[in-house]
C-alpha positions as a Markdown table, in Angstrom:
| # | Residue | x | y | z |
|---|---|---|---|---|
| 1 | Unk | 0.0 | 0.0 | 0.0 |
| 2 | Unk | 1.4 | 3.7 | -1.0 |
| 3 | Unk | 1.5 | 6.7 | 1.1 |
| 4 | Unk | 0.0 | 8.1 | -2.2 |
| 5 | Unk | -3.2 | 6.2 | -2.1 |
| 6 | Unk | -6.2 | 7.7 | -1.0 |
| 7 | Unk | -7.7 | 6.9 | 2.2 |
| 8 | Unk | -11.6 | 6.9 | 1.4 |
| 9 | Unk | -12.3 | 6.2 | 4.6 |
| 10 | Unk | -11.3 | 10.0 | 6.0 |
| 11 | Unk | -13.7 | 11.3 | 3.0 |
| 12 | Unk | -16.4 | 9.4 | 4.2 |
| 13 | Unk | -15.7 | 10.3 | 8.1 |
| 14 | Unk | -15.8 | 14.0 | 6.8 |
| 15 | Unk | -18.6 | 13.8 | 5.5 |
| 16 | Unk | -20.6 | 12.0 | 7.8 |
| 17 | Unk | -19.7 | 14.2 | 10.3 |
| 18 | Unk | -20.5 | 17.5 | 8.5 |
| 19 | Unk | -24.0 | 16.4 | 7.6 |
| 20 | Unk | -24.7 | 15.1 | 11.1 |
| 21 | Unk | -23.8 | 18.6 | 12.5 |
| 22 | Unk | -26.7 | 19.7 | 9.9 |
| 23 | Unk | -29.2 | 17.8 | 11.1 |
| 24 | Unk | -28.3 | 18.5 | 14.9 |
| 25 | Unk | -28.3 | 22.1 | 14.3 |
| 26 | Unk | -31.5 | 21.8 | 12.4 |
| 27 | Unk | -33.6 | 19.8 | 15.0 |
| 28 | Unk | -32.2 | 21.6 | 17.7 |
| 29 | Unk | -33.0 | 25.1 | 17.0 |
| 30 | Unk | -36.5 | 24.2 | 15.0 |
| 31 | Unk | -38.1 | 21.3 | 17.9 |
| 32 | Unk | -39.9 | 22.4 | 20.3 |
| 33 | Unk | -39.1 | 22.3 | 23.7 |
| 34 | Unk | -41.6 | 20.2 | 24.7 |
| 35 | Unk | -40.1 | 17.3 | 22.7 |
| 36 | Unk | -36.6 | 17.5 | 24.3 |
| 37 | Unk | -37.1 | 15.2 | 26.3 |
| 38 | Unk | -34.2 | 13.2 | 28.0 |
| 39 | Unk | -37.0 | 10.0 | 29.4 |
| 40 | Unk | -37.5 | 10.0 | 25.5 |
| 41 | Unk | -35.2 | 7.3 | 24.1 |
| 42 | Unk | -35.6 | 8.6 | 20.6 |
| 43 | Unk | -34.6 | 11.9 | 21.9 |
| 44 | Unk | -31.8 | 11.0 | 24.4 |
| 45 | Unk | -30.7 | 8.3 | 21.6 |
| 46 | Unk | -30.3 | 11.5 | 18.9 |
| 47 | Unk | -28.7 | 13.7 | 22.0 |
| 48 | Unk | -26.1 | 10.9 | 22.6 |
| 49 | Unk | -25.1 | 10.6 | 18.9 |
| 50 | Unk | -25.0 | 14.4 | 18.7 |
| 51 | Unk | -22.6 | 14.7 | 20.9 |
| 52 | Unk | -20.6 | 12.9 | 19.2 |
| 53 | Unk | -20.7 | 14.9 | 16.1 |
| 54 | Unk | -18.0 | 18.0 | 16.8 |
| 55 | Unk | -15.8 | 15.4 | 18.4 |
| 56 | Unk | -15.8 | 13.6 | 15.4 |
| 57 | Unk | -15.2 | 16.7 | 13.4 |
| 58 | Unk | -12.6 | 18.3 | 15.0 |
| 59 | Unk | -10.6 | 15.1 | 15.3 |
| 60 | Unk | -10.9 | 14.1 | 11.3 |
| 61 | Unk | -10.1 | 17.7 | 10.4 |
| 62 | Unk | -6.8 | 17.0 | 12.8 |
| 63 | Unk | -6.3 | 14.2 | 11.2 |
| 64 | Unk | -6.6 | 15.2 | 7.3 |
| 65 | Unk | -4.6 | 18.2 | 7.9 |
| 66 | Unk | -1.4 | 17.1 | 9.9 |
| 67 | Unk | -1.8 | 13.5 | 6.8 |
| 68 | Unk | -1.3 | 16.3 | 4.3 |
| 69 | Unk | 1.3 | 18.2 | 6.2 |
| 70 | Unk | 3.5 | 14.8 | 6.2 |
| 71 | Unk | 2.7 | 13.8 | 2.8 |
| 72 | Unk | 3.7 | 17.4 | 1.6 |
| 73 | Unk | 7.3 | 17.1 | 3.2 |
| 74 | Unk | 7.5 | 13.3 | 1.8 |
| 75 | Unk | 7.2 | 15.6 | -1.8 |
| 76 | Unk | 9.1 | 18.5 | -1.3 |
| 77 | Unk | 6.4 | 21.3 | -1.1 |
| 78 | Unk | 6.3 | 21.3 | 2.9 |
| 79 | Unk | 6.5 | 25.1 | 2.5 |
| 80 | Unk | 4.1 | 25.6 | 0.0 |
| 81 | Unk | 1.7 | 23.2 | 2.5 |
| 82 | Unk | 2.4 | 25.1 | 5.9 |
| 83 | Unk | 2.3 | 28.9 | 3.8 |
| 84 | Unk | -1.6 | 27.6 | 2.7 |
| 85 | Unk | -2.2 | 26.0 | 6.3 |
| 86 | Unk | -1.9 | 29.1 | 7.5 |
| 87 | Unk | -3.5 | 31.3 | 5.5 |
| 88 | Unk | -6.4 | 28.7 | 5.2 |
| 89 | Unk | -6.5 | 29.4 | 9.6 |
| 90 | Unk | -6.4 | 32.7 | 9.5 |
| 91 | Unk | -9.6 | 32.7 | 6.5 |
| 92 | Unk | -11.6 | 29.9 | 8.6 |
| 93 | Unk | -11.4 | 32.4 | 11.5 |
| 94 | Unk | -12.6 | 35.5 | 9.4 |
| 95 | Unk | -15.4 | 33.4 | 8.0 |
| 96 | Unk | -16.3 | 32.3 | 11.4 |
| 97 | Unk | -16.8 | 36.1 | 12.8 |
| 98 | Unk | -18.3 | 37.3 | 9.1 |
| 99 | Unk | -20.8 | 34.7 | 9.7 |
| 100 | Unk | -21.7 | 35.9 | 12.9 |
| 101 | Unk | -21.5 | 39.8 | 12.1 |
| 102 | Unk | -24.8 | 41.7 | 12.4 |
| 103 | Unk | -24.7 | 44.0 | 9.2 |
| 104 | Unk | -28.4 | 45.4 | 9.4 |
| 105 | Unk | -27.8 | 46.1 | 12.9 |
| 106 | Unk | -24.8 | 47.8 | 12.3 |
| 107 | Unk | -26.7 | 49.8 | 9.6 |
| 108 | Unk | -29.4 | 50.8 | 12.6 |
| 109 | Unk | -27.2 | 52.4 | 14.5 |
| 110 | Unk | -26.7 | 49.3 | 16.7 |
| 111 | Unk | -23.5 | 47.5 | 18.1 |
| 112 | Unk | -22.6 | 45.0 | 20.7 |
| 113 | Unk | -19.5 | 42.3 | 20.9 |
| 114 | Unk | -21.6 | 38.9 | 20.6 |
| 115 | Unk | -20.3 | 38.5 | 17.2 |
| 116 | Unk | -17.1 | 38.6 | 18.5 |
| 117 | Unk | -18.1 | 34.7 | 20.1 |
| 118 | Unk | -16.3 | 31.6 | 18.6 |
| 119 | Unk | -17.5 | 28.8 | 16.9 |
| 120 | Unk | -16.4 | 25.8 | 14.6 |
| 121 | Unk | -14.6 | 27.7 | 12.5 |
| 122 | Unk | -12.1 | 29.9 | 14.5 |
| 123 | Unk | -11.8 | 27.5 | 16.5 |
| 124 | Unk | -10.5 | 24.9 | 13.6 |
| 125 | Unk | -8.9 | 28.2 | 12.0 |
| 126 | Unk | -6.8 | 28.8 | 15.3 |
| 127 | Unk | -6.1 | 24.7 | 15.5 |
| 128 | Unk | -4.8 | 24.5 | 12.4 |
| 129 | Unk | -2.4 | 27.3 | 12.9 |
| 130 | Unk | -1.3 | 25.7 | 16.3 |
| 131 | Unk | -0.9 | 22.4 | 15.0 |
| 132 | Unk | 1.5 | 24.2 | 12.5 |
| 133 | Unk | 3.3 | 26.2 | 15.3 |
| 134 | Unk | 3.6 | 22.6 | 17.0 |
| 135 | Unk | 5.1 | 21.2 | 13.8 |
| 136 | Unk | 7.5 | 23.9 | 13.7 |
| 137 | Unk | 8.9 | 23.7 | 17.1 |
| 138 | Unk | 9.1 | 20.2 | 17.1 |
| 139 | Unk | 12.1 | 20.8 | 14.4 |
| 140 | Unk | 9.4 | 19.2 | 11.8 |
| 141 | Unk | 10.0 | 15.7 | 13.4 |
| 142 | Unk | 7.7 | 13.0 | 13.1 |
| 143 | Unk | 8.5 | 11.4 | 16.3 |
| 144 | Unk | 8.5 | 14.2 | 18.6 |
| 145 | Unk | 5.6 | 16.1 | 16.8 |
| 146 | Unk | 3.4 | 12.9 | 17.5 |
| 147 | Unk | 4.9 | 12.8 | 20.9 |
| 148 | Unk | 4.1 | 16.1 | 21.5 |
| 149 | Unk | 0.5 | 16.1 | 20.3 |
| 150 | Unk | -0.8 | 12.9 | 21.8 |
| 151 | Unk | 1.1 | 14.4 | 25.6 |
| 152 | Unk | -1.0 | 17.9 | 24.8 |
| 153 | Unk | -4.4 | 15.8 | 23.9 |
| 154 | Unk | -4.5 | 13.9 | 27.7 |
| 155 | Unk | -3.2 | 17.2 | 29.4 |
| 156 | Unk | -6.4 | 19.2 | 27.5 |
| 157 | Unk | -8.5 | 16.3 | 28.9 |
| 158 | Unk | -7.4 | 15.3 | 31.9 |
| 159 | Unk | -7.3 | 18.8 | 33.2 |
| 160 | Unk | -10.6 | 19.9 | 31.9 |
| 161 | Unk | -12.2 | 20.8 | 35.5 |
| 162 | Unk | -9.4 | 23.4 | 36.2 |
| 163 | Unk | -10.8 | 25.8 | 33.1 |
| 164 | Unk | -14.4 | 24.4 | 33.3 |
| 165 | Unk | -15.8 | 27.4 | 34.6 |
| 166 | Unk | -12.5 | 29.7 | 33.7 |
| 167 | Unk | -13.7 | 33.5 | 33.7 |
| 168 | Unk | -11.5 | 36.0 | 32.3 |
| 169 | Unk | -13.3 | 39.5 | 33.2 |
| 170 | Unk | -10.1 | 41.5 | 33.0 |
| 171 | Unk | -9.1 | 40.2 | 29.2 |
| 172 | Unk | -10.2 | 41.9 | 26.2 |
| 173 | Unk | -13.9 | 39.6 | 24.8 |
| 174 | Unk | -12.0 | 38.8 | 21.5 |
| 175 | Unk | -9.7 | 37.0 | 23.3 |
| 176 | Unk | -10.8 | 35.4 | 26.2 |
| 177 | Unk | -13.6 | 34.3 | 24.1 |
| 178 | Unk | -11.5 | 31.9 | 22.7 |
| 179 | Unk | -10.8 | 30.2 | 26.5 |
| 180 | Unk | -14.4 | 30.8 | 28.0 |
| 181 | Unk | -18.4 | 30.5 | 27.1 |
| 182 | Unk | -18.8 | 33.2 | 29.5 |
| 183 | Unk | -20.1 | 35.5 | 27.0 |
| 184 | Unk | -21.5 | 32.9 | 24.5 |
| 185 | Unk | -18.7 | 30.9 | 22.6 |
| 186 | Unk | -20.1 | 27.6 | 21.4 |
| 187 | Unk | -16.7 | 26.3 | 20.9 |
| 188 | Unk | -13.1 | 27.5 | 22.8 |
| 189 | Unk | -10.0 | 26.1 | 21.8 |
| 190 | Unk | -9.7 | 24.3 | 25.0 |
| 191 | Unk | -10.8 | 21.2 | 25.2 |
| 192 | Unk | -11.4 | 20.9 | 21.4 |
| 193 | Unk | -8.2 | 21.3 | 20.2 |
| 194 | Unk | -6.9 | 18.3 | 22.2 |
| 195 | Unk | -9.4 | 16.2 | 19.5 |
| 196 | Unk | -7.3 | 18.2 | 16.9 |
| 197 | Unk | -4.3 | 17.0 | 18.9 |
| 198 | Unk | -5.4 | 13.3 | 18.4 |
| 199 | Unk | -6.4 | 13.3 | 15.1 |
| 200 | Unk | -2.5 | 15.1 | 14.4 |
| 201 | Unk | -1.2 | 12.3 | 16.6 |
| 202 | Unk | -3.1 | 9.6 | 14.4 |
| 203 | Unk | -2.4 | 11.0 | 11.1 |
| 204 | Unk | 1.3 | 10.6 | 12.0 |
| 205 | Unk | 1.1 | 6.5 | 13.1 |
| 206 | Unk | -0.7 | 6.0 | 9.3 |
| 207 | Unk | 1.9 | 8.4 | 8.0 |
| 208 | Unk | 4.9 | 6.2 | 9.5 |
| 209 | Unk | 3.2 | 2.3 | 9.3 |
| 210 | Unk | 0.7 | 2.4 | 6.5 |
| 211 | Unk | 3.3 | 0.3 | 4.1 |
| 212 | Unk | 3.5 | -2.0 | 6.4 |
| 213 | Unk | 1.8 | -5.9 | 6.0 |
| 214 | Unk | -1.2 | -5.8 | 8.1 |
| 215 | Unk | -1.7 | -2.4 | 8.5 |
| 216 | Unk | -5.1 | -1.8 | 8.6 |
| 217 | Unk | -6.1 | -4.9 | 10.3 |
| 218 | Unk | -4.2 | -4.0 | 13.4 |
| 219 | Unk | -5.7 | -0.1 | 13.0 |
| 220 | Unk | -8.9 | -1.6 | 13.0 |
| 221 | Unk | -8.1 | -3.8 | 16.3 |
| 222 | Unk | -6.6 | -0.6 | 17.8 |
| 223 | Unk | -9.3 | 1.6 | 17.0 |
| 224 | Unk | -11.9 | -0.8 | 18.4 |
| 225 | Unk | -10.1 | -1.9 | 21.3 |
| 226 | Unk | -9.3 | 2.0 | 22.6 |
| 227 | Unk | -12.6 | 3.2 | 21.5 |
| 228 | Unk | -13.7 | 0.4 | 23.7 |
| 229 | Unk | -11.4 | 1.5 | 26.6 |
| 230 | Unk | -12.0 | 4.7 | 26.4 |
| 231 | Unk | -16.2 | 4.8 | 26.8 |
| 232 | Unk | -15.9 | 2.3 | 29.3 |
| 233 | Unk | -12.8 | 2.3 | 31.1 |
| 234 | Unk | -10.9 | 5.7 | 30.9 |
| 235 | Unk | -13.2 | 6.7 | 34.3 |
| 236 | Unk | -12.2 | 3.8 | 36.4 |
| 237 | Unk | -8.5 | 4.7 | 35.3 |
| 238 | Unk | -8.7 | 8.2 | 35.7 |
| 239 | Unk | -10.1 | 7.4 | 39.4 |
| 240 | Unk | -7.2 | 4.6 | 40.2 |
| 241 | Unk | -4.8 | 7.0 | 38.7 |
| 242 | Unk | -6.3 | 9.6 | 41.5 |
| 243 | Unk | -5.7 | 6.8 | 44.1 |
| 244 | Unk | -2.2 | 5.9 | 43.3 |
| 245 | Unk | -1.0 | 9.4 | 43.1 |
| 246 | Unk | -3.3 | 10.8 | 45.6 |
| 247 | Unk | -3.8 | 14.0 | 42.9 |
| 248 | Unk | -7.0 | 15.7 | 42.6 |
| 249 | Unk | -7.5 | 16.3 | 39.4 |
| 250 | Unk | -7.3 | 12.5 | 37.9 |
| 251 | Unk | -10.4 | 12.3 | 40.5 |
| 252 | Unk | -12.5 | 15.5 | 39.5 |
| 253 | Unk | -11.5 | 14.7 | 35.5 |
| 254 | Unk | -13.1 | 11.1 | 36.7 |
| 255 | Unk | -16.5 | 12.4 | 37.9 |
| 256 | Unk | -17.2 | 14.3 | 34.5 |
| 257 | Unk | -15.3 | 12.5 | 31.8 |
| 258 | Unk | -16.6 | 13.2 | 28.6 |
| 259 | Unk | -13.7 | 14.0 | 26.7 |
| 260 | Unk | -12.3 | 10.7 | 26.7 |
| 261 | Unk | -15.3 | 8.8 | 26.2 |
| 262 | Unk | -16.2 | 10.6 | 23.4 |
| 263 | Unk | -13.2 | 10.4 | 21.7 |
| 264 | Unk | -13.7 | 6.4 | 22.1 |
| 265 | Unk | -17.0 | 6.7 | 20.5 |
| 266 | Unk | -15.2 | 8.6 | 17.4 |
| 267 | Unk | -12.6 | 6.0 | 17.5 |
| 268 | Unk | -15.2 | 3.4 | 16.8 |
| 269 | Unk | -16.5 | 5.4 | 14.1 |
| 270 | Unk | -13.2 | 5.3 | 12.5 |
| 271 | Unk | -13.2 | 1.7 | 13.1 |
| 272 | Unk | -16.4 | 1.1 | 11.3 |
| 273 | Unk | -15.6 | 4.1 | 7.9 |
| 274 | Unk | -12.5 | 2.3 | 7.8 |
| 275 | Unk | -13.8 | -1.5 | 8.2 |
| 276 | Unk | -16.2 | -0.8 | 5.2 |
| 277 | Unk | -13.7 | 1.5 | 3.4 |
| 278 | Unk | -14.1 | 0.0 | -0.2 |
| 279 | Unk | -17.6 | 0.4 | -0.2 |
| 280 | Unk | -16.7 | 4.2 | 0.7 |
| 281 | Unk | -15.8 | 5.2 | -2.6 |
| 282 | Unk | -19.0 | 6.7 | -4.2 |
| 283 | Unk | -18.5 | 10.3 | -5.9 |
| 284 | Unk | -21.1 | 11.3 | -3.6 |
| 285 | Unk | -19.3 | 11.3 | -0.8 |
| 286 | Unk | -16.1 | 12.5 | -2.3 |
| 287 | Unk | -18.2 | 15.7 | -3.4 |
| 288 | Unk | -19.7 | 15.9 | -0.1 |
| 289 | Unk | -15.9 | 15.7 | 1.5 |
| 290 | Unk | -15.0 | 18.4 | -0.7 |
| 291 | Unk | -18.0 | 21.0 | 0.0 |
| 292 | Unk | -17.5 | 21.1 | 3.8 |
| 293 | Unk | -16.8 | 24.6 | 4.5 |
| 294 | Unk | -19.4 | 25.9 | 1.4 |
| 295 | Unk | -22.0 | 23.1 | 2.8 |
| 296 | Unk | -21.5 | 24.6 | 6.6 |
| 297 | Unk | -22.0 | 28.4 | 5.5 |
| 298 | Unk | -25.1 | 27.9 | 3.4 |
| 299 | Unk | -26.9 | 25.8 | 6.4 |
| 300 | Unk | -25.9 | 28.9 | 8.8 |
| 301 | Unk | -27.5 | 31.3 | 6.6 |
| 302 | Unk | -30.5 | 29.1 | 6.1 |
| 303 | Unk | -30.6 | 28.0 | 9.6 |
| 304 | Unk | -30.0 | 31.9 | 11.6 |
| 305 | Unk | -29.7 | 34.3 | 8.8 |
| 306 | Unk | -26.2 | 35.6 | 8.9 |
| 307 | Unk | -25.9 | 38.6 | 6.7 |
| 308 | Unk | -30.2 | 39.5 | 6.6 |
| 309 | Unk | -30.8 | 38.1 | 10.4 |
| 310 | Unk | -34.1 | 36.3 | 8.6 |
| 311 | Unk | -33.7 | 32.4 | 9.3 |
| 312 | Unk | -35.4 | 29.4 | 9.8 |
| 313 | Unk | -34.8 | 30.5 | 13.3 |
| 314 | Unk | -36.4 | 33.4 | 13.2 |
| 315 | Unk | -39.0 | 32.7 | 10.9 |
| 316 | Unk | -39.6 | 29.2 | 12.3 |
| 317 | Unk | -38.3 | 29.3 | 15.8 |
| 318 | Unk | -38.8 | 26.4 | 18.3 |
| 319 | Unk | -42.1 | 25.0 | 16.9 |
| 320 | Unk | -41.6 | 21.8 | 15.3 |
| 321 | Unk | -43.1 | 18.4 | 16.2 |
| 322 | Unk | -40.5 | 15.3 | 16.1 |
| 323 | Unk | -41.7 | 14.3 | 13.0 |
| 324 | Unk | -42.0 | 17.8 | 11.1 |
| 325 | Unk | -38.3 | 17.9 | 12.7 |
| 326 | Unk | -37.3 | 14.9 | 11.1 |
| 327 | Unk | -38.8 | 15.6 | 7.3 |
| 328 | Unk | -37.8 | 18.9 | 7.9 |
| 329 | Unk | -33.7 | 18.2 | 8.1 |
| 330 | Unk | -33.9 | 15.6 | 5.4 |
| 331 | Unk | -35.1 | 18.0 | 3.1 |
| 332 | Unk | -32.7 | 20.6 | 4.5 |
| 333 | Unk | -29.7 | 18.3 | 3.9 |
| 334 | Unk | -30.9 | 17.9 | 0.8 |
| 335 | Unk | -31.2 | 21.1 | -0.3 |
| 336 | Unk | -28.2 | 22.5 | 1.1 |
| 337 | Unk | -26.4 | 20.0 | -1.0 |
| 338 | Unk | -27.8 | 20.6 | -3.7 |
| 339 | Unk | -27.3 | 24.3 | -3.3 |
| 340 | Unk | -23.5 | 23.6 | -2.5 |
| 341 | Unk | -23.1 | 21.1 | -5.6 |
| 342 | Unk | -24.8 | 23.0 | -8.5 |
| 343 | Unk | -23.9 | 26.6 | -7.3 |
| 344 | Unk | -21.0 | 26.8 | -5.1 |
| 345 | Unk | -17.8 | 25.8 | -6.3 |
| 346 | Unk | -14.9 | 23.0 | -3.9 |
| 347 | Unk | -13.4 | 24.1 | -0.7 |
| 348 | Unk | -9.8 | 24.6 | -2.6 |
| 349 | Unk | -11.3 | 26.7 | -5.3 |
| 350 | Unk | -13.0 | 29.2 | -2.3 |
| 351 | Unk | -9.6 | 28.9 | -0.6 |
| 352 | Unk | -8.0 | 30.4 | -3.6 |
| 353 | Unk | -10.2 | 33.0 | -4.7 |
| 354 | Unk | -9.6 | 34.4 | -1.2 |
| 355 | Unk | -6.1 | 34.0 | -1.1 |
| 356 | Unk | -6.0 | 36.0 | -4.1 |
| 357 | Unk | -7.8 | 38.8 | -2.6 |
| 358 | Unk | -6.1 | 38.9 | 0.6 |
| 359 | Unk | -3.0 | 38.9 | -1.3 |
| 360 | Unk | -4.6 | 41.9 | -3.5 |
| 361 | Unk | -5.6 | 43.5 | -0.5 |
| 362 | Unk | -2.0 | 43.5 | 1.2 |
| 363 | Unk | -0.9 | 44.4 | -2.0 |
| 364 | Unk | -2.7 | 47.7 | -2.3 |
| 365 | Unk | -1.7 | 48.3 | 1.3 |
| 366 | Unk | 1.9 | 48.2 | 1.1 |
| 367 | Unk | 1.5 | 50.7 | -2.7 |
């Protein structure tokens, strides 16, 4: 097997995940509260599944990233890869707040900082330019670089309660909104950048042993048997570790470990995508894989109306019965799709066009 060949089963991960963060965002802001019910098993089986969904996102978006890092220096063009990495963070980010900014408020006379909240994408943009940093001061080593990121993952997790409540009144919003939801981040880089982390650290084991005979048998065993671990073990071993060491903090990461399980439960996912990796290969999901970030800005101005603040959220708001829920974000996959396919172009095709007028921008700055 070649380092060259494609591995489907990322594509497929990629795109699962992206259209299962539709559909969560969908029923979530459109069913009525009534219906969000945790003695429902429907319900709490969706809510359990959801919550898998950004883990499972930020960790393949590690993962494809730091692949493609390696593969880059394997060619040569490790420059050319890190120069777009960055570039391609620092975009992500300004999308992120552009989706978010208020424009007909602004044109009212109106201002406030809640745009200046995180979400997915600063907090990928910002991952993406750490995991570069990382790369960098690791001396661009394999070993150490996958040392280093699997070591930061399990720190980001295991000391989750000590910046679980972290307020930072005194630090400018723009900032500390990236390292507390006190004024309404849905995502800070800590804890999701330790998935990033772990899907860096993975890409570099398939980077170094993918030749290798049995390969992906053994993955498959690995991924199974610490997915397995991981949802029902990494507690108990969090709480012995607490007892051996007598440190708080194993014990207090025990009594609310989601990190960790979660992770396991993406790790079985990558288990399964990869199991049934050759029947992974439809263009479908290819196209899907390579629509993410046009796919995820159309559904957030369908679903809260960034740029006209007219939505589904406004328009429909919390209203929806389970099945009008359900219906409703089939169709809305569908059409977003559809949208994205016929009318948007690729991710690497947005990516340019706004590289080339950044680059026009900081051209005219400098004349």
């Amino acid at each position: 097997m070649s380092t060259n060949q494609r591995l489907y089963f990322i594509d497929a991960v990629r795109a699962f995940a992206i259209l299962m963060m539709l559909q969560g965002h969908f029923i979530d802001t459109l069913l009525a509260p009534e219906y969000k019910d945790m003695s429902k098993i429907a319900y709490k089986v969706w809510s359990y599944f959801r919550g898998i969904t950004a883990p499972t996102f930020f960790t393949i978006s590690g993962l494809i990233f730091t692949y493609l890092l390696l593969k880059a220096k394997k060619k040569g063009t490790e420059k050319q890869r890190i120069r777009k990495g960055l570039n391609r963070g620092l975009m992500l980010i300004g999308i992120g707040y552009l989706l978010r900014a208020p424009f007909l408020s602004w044109l009212s006379g109106q201002f406030n900082t809640y745009f200046l909240v995180t979400d997915v994408l600063q907090i990928i943009g910002l991952s993406l330019i750490i995991v570069i940093v990382l790369y960098i001061i690791c001396l661009k080593n394999n070993i150490i670089f996958s040392f280093v990121t699997l070591l930061l993952g399990c720190l980001i997790f295991v000391s989750e309660p000590l910046y679980r409540t972290l307020q930072l009144q005194n630090v400018p919003v723009i900032f500390s909104n990236y390292l507390t939801k006190s004024n309404g981040s849905v995502f800070t880089i800590i804890p999701w950048f330790g998935y990033m982390a772990f899907g860096a650290y993975i890409a570099t084991s398939f980077y170094r042993h993918l030749e290798k005979p049995n390969f992906k048998p053994v993955t498959l065993s690995v991924f199974f048997i610490v997915g397995y671990f991981l949802i029902e073990w990494s507690s108990y071993a969090l709480f012995y570790l607490n007892k051996w060491t007598g440190i708080q903090l194993f014990l207090d990461s025990a009594n609310y470990n989601y990190l960790f399980s979660r992770l396991g439960n993406v790790f079985i996912y990558f288990a399964i995508f990869y199991g049934l990796e050759r029947y992974l290969k439809p263009p479908l999901l290819l196209k899907i894989g390579q629509k993410t970030l046009s796919i995820y800005v159309i559904h957030f101005v369908i679903i809260y109306g960034s740029f006209t603040g007219i939505g589904l959220s406004q328009l429909i708001g919390k209203t929806l019965t389970p099945w009008q829920a359900v219906i409703g974000a089939a169709l809305f996959l569908t059409i977003v799709c559809f949208i994205s396919f016929y009318y948007v172009q690729t991710n690497a095709y947005i990516y340019g066009k706004l590289r080339t007028l950044f680059f026009k921008v900081k051209g005219l700055k400098r004349s």
